[in-house]
Backbone bond lengths (Angstrom), bond angles and torsions (degrees), N, CA, C in turn:
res aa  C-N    CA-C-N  psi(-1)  N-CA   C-N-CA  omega(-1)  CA-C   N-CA-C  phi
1 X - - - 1.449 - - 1.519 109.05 -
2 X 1.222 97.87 149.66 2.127 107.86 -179.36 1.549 97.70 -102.15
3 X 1.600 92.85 157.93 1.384 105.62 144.62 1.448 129.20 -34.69
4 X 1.139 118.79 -61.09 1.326 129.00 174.98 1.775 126.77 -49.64
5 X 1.556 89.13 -48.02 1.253 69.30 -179.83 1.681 110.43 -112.19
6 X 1.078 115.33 35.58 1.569 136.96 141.26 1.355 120.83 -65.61
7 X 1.366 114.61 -33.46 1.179 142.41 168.54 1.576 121.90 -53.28
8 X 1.566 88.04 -80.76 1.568 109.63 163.02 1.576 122.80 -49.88
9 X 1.664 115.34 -18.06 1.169 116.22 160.49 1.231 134.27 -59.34
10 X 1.876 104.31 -67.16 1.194 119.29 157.47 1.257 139.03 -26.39
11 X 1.254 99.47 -69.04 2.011 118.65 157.85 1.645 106.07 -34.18
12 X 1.416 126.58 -52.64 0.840 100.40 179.79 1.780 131.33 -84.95
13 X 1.040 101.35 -15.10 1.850 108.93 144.39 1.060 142.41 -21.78
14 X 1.480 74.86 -76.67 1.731 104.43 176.08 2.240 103.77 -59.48
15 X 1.296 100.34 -61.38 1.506 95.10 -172.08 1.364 104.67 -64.11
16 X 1.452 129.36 30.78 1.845 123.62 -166.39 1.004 88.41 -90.15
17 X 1.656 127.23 -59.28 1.080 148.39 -161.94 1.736 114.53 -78.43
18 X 1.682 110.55 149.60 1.391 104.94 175.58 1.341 100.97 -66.62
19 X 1.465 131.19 162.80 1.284 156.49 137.07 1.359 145.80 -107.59
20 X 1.143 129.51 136.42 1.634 103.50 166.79 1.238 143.25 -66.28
21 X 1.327 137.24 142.70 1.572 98.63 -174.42 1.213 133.82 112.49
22 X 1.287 150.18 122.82 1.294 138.89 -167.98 1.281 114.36 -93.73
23 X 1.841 118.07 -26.34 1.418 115.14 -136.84 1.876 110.12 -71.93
24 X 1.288 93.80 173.44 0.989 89.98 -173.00 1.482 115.03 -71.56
25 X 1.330 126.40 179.79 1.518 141.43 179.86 1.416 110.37 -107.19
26 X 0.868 132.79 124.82 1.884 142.26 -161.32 1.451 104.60 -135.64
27 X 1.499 134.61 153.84 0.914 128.38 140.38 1.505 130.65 -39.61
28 X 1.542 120.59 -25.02 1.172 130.36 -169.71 1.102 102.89 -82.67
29 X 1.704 136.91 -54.98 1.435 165.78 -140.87 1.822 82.95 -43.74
30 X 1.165 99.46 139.33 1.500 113.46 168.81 1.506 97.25 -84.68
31 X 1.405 94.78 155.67 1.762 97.00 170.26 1.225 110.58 -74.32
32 X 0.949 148.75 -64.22 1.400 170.45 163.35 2.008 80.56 -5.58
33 X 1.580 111.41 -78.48 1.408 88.52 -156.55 1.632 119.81 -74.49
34 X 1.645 124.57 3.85 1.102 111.07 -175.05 1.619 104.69 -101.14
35 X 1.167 107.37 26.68 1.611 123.04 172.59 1.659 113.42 79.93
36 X 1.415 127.93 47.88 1.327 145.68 172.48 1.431 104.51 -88.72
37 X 1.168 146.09 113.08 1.277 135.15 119.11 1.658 132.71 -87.64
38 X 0.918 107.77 168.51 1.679 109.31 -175.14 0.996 140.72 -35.62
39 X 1.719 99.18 -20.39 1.341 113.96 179.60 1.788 101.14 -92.64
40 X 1.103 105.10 -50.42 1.439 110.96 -173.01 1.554 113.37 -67.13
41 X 1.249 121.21 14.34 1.874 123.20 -178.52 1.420 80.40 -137.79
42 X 1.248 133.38 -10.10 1.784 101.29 161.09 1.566 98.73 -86.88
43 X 1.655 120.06 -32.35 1.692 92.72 -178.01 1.289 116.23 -87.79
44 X 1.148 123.69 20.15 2.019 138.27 168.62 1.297 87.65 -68.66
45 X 1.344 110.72 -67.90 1.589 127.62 -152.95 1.802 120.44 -76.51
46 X 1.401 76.98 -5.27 2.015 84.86 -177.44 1.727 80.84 -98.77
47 X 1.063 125.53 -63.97 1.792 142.54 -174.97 1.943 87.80 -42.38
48 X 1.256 149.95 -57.72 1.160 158.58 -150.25 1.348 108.43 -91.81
49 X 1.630 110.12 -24.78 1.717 111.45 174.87 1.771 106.21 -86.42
50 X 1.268 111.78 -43.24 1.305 120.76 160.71 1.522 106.92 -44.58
51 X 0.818 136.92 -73.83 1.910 130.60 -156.08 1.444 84.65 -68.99
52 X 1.146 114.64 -72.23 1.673 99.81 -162.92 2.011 120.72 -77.65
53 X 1.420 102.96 14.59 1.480 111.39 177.75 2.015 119.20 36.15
54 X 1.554 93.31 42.94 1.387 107.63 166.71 2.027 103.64 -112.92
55 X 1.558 78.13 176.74 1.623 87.50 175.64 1.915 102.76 -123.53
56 X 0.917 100.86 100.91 1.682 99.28 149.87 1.569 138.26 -51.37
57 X 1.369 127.20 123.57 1.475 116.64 160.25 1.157 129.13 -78.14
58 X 1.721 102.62 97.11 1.532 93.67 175.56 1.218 140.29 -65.68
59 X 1.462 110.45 15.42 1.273 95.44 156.36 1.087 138.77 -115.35
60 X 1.265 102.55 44.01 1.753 130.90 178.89 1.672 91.92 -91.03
61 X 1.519 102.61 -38.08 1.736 94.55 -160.40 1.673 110.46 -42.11
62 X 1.049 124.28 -28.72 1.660 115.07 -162.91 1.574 107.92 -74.10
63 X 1.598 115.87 5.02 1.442 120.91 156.98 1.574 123.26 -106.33
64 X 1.236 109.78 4.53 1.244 121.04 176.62 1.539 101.64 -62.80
65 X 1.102 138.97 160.99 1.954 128.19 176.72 1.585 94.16 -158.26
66 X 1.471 114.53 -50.36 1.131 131.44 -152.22 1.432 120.30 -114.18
67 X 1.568 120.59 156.92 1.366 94.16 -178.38 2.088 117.20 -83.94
68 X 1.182 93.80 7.48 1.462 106.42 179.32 1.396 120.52 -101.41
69 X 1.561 102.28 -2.40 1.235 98.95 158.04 1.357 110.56 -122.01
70 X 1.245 121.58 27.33 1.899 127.22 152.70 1.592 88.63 -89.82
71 X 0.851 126.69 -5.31 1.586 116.60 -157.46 1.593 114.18 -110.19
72 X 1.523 102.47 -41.40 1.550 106.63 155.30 1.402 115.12 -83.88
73 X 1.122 140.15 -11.51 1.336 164.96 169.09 1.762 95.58 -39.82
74 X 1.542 118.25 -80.69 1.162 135.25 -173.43 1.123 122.38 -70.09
75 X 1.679 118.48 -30.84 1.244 134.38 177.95 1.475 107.61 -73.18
76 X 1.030 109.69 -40.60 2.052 119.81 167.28 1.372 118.25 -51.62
77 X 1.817 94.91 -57.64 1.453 92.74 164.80 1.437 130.03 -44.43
78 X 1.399 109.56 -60.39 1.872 108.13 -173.67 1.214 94.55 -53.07
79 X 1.654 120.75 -50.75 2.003 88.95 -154.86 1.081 101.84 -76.48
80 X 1.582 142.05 -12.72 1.557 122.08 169.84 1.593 104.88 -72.55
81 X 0.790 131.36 -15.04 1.547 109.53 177.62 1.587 109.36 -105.34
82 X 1.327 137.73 18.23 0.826 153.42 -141.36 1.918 103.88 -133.50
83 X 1.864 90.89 -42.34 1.449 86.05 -176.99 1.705 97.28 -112.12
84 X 1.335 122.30 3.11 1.453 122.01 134.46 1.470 151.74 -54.73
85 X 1.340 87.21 -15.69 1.528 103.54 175.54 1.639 106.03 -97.15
C-alpha cells in the first residue's frame, strides 16, 4: 500500500461522516479542523485496521495531529508487521 492511497482511504472515512464545514482535506489538515474527535479517529482506525488487516498502537494515537500522520501512522504499521512476519 502507498501513501496515496492511504490517503484516499482515509478521505474516504473522513467524508463518511457528516462534518462541519466545507474546507478542503489536505495531507496537512489537522484533525481537529476536518471534524475528528477522539472518538471518531479511534473508529477511522478500527475501520483502517479492518481494510488493511493490521493492528495499530493506540497509544501512539495522542501523536496523531494531522491527517498525514494517520497516514504514515498506518502505513508504518503494515510495513512493520509485514517485515515481522
Amino acid at each position: 500500500m502507498t501513501e496515496l492511497q492511504v490517503f484516499a482511504k482515509v478521505l474516504e472515512l473522513i467524508n463518511a461522516a457528516p462534518r462541519s464545514g466545507a474546507a478542503e482535506i489536505t495531507l496537512h489538515s489537522p484533525l481537529s479542523e476536518v471534524g475528528l474527535d477522539s472518538l471518531r479517529l479511534l473508529e477511522i482506525v478500527f475501520e483502517l485496521e479492518q481494510f488493511y488487516g493490521i493492528e495499530v498502537d493506540e497509544s501512539a494515537l495522542v501523536e496523531v495531529l494531522t491527517v498525514s500522520d494517520l497516514v504514515q501512522m498506518v502505513v508504518a504499521t503494515q510495513l512493520s508487521e509485514v517485515s515481522n512476519d
